[in-house]
C-alpha positions as a printed Julia matrix, in Angstrom:
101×3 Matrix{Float64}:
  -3.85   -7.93   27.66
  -6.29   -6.01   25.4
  -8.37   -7.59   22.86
  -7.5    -4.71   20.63
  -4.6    -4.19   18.34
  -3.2    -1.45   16.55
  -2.1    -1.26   12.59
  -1.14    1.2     9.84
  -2.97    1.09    6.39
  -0.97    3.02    3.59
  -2.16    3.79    0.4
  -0.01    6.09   -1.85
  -0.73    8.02   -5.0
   1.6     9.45   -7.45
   1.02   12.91   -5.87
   0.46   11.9    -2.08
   0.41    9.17    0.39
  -2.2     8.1     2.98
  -0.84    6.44    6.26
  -3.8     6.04    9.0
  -4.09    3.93   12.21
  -6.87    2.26   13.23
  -7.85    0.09   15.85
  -8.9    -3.43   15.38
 -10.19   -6.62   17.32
  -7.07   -9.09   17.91
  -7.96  -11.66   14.88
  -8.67   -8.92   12.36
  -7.39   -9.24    8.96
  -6.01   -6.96    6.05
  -9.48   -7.04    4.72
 -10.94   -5.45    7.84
  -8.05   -3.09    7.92
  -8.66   -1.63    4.66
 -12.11   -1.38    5.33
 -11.74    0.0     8.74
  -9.33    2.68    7.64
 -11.74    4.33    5.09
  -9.79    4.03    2.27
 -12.56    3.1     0.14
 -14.16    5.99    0.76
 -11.36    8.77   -0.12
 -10.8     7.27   -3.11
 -13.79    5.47   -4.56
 -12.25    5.59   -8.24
  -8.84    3.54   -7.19
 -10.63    0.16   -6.79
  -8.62   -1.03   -3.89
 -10.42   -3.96   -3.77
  -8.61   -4.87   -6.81
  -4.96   -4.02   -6.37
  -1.9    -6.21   -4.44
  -1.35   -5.82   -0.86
   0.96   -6.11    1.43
   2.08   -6.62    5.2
   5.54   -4.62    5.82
   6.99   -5.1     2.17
   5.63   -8.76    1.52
   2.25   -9.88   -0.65
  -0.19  -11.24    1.4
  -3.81  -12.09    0.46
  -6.58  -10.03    2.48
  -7.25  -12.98    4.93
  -3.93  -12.92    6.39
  -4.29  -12.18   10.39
  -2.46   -8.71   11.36
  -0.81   -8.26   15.06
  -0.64   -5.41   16.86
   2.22   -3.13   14.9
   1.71   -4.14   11.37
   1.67   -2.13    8.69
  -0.56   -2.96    5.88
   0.36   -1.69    2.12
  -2.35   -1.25   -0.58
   0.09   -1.5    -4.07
  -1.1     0.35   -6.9
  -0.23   -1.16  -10.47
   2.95    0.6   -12.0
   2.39    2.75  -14.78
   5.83    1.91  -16.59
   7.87   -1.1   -15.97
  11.13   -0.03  -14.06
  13.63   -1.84  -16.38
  11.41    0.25  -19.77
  11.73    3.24  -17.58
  16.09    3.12  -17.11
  15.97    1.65  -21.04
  14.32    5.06  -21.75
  16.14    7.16  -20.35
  19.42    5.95  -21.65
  18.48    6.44  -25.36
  18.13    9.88  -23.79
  21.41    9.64  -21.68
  19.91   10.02  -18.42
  19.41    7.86  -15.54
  17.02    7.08  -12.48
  18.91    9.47  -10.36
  18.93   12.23  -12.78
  15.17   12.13  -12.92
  15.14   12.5    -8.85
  17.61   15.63   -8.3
């Protein structure tokens, strides 16, 4: 059994999305994944250390412990509210769908 595990760290902007594995010691944490995956680096002005993450679709905080397979999410804030975004568009009589064909 290696002492080494293996995760994905995605970050996504409104124009592109980042996914990158890296290699960590078993024990490692989100913290150390973000760091480790040179995030920070690419994209100095987003101030990840700031924003929500995530393990597979749930909030964790940066200490949680990662196994071998996880994928770690970096959340950006949302520009609009989703329900103000549909409320929008149906004074304009258009919905969610309409905006994505």
């Amino acid at each position: 059994m290696s002492g080494n595990i293996q995760v994905e760290v995605v970050f996504a902007l409104p124009d592109r999305q980042l996914l990158l594995t890296v290699s960590l010691v078993k024990g490692a944490t989100v913290a150390d994944a973000i760091r480790m995956s040179g995030l920070g680096d690419r994209f100095p002005d987003a101030r990840l250390d700031e924003l929500q993450v995530g393990v597979w679709g749930r909030p964790v905080d940066r200490t949680h412990e990662l196994q071998s397979g996880d994928r770690v999410e970096i959340y950006r804030s949302l520009e609009i509210d989703p329900r103000e975004a549909r409320r929008q568009l149906a004074l304009l009589g258009r919905t969610m769908r309409d905006e994505v064909d």
